[in-house]
C-alpha positions, -999 to 999 in steps of 0.1 A, spaced: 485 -113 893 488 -78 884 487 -89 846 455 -112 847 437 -79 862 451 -62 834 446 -81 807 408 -84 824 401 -49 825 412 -48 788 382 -74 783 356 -54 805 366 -19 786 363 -29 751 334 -49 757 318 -18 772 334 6 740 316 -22 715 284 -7 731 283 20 711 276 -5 681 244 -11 694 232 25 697 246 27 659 225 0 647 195 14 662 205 48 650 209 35 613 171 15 616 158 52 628 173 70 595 160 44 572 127 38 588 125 77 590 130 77 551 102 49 541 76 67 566 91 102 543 86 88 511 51 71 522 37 107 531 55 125 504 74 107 473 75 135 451 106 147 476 126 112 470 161 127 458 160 147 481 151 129 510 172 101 497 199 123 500 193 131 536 191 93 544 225 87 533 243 114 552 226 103 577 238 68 574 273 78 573 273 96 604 260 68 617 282 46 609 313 71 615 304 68 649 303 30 650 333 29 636 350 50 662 333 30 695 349 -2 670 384 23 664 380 21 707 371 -10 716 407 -23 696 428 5 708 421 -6 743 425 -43 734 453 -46 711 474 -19 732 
């Protein structure tokens, strides 16, 4: 009994960690979306704008690949 709980609470928590995918992939459409509505108003700034975007869409993603780092560690240990 003690290891269905387990083995259900290992479910439950790394369903909940793979939340944080979500919020990254709404994070990543605001950085992009942020950069068309830049270069609409101003494209003489491109490169560097561009270059903005990108950092942005790595911290982004660094932090969906932590909640995904998570949601294994609490599966797979």
């Amino acid at each position: 009994m003690s290891e269905a709980i387990l083995q259900g609470s290992k479910y439950i928590g790394s369903g909940l960690a793979t939340i944080g995918l979500a919020g990254a992939g709404v994070g990543i459409g605001t950085v992009f979306g942020s950069l068309i509505t830049g270069l609409a108003r101003n494209p003489s700034l491109q490169g560097q704008l561009f270059t903005y975007a990108i950092l942005g869409f790595a911290l982004t993603e660094a932090i969906a690949l932590f909640a995904l780092m998570m949601a294994f560690l609490i599966l797979f240990t």
